[in-house]
C-alpha positions in Angstrom: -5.9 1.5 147.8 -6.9 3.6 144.4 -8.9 1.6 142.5 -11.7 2.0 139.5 -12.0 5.2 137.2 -9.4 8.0 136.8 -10.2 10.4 134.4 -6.9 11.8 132.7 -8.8 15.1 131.9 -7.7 17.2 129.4 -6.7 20.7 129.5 -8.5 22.9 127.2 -7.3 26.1 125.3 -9.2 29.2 123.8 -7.9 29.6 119.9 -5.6 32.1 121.1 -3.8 28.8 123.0 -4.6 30.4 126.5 -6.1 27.8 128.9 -9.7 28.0 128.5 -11.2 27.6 132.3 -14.8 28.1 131.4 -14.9 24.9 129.3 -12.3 23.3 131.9 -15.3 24.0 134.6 -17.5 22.9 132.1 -15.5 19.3 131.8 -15.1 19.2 135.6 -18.8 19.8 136.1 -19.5 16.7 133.7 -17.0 14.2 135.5 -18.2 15.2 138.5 -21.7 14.2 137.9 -20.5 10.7 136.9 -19.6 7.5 138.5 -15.7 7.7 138.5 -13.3 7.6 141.3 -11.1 10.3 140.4 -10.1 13.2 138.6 -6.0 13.6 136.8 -5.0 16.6 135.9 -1.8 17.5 134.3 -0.5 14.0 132.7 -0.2 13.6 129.0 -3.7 14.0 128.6 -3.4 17.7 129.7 -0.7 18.4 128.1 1.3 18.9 131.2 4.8 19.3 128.8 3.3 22.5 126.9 2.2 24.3 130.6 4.2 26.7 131.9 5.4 26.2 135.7 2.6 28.7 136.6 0.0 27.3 134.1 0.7 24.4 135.8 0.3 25.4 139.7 -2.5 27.7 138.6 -4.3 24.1 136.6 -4.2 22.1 139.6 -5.3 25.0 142.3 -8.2 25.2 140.1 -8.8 21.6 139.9 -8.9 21.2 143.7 -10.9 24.2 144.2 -13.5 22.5 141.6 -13.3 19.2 142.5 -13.8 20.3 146.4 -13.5 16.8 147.7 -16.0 15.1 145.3 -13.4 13.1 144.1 -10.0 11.8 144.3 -7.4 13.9 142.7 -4.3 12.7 141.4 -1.9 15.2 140.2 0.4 14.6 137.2 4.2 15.6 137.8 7.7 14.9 137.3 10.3 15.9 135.0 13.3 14.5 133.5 15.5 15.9 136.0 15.8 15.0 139.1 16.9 18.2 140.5 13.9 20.1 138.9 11.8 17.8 140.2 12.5 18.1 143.4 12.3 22.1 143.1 8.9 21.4 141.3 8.0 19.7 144.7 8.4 22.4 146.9 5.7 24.0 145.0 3.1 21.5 144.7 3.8 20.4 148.9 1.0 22.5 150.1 -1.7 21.7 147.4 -3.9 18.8 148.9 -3.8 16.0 146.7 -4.6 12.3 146.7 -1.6 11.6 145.1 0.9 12.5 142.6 1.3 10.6 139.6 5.2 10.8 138.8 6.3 10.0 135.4 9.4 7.6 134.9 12.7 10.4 133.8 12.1 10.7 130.0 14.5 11.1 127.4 17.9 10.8 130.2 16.7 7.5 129.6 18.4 6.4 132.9 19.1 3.1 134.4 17.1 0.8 136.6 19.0 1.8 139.6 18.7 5.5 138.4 15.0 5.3 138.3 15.1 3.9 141.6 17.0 7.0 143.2 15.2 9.3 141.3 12.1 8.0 143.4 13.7 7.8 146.7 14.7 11.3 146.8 11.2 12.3 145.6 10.0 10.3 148.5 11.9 11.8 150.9 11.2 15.4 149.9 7.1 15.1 150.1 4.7 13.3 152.2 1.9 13.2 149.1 1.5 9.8 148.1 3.4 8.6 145.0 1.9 6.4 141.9 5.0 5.9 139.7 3.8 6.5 135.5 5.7 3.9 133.5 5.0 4.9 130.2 8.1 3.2 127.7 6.7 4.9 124.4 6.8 8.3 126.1 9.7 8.0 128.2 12.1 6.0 125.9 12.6 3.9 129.1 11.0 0.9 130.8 10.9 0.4 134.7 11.2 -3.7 134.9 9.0 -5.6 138.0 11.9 -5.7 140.1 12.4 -2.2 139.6 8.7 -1.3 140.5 9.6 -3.5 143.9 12.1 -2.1 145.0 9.9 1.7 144.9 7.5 0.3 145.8 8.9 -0.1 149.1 9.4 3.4 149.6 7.4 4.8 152.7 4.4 6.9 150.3 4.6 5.0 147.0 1.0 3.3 146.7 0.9 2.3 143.4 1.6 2.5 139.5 0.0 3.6 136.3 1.0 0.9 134.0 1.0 1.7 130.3 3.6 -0.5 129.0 1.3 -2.5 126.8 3.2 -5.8 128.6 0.3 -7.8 130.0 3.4 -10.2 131.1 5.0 -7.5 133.0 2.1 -6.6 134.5 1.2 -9.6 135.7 4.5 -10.2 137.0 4.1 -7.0 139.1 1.0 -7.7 140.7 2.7 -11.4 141.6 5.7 -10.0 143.5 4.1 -6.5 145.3 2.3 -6.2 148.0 -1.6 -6.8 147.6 -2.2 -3.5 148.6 -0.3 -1.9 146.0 -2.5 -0.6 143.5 -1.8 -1.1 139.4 -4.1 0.9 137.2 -4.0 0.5 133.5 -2.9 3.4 131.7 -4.1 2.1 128.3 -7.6 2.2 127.7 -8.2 -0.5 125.2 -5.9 -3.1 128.2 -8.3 -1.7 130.7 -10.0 -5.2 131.1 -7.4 -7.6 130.1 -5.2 -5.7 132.6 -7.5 -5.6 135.7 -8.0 -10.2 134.8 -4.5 -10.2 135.5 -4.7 -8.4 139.5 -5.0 -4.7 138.1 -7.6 -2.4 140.0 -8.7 0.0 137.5 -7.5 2.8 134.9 -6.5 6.5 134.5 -8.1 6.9 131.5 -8.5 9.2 128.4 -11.6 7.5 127.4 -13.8 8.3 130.5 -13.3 11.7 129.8 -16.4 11.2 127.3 -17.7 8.1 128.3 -17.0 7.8 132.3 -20.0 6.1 133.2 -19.7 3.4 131.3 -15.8 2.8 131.9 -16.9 2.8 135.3 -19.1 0.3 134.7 -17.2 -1.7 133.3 -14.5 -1.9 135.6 -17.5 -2.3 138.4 -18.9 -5.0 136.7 -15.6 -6.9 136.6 -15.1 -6.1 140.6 -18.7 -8.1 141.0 -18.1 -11.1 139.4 -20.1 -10.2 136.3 -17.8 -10.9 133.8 -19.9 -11.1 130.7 -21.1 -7.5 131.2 -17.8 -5.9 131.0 -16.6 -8.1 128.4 -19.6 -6.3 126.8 -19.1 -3.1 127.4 -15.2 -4.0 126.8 -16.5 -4.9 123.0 -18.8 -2.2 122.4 -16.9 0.8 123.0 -13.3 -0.9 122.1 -13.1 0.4 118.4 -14.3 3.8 119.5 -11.5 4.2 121.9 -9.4 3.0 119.7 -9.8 5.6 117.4 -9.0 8.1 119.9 -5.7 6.8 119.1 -5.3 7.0 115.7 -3.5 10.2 116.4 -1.2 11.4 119.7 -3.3 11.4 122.3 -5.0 14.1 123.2 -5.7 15.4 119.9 -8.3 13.0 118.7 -10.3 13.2 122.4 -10.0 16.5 122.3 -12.1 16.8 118.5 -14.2 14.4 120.5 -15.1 17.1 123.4 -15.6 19.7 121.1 -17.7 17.5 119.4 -19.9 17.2 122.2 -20.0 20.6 123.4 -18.4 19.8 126.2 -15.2 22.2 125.6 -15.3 25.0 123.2 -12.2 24.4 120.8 -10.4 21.2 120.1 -7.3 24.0 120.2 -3.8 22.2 121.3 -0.1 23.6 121.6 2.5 22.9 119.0 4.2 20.4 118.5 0.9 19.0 118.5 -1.7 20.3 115.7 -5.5 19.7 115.6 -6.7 16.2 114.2 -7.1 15.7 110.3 -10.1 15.6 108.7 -10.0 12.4 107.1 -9.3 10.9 111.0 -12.1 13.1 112.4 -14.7 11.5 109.7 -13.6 8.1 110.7 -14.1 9.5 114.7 -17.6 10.3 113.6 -18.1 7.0 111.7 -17.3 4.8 115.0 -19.5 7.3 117.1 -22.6 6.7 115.0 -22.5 3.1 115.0 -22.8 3.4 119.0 -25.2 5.8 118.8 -22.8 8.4 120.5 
């Protein structure tokens, strides 16, 4: 089963928009000294959309050479075509991953039973393991619990990053899969809220600056100790919502900058850096916890 910390890492550019692998070891190297289960590269975090096909190979060959078995690695994939998908797979078959994280078909805005095929034949052209990304406000689209049943059934699907924002959907898929299927929260702020209802954890945007303590969090739920992850729930829940306040990842990305963890908060149009009157407000919530 996955279960506790998956940090959605971003993918960092130099100011001439090339990817920046210096800072990308850098942000490795910082995860990797931390408490969390897992690293993701390539989701929406990453900005998996703006990487070419060899940006893309070349980002997760790097992450798995990096990572070198300290961690789990989930790799972010899937289009919204089914047939480039499954080309896309051949060339990700021979990378060792923990899994692949495969987003629902965006935009085609498919039906359920389309979603459902589109997963079978990914299933049947891979052996990775599969965690199915529903993710409405991206996709346009929104794979229902009986949906996520039915896939789940396939032969390498273990699981599903849940970002829906429906805390009655979610409970509804943890009532009718099996218990060994594993539902991570893919928003940050329902981390808590979504593991009370049989979740086991997060891919997350906020651990990629606070990982210890989302970790801990999620730990101290797994223990019984309630009250100190409703704590730590509280005290960091208006600073990740704020990395929010503008498409995610350009306000975490003004955050690792900020830190010095990567050198430039640089992103790829569409997407433009964060505006200073949300970056003050970023700095505001980071004072008052003593960030």
């Amino acid at each position: 089963m996955f279960r506790g910390v998956f940090t959605a890492v971003v993918t960092p550019f130099d100011n001439n928009g090339n990817i920046d692998f210096k800072s990308f070891e850098n942000l490795l190297k910082f995860q990797l000294q931390s408490n969390i289960t897992g690293i993701v590269p390539c989701g929406s975090t990453g900005e998996a959309s703006s990487l070419d096909e060899d940006e893309y190979i070349d980002v997760l060959k790097f992450v798995v050479e990096k990572v070198n078995g300290k961690k789990k690695i989930i790799a972010g994939f899937g289009t919204n075509s089914t047939q480039k998908t499954l080309k896309l797979i051949k060339k990700v078959n021979n990378i060792k991953f923990d899994a692949l994280l495969v987003i629902i078909p965006y935009y085609n805005k498919p039906t359920q039973k389309g979603i459902i095929e589109h997963f079978k034949l990914i299933c049947q052209n891979t052996d990775h393991k599969i965690i199915i990304y529903n993710i409405p406000s991206r996709t346009g689209i929104n794979a229902i619990p009986q949906t996520i049943l039915e896939i789940s059934k396939f032969k390498n699907v273990v699981g599903i990053k849940e970002a829906s924002g429906n805390l009655e959907q979610i409970s509804e898929i943890a009532r009718i899969t099996d218990k060994n299927f594993s539902i991570l929260s893919g928003d940050d702020t329902l981390t808590l809220p979504i593991m009370s209802v049989g979740g086991n954890g997060v891919i997350s945007v906020a651990s990629n600056i606070i990982p210890n303590e989302i970790s801990d969090m999620c730990l101290s739920f797994e223990n019984g100790n309630i009250k100190k992850a409703i704590e730590i729930h509280q005290k960091y829940f208006n600073f990740i919502k704020s990395m929010f306040r503008e498409t995610n990842p350009i306000p975490i990305k003004y955050i690792l900058k900020k830190k010095n963890i990567i050198k430039t908060d640089k992103l790829r149009l569409p997407l433009t850096r964060i505006s200073k009157e949300n970056a003050s407000y970023i700095d505001k919530i980071m004072k008052e916890i003593n960030l």
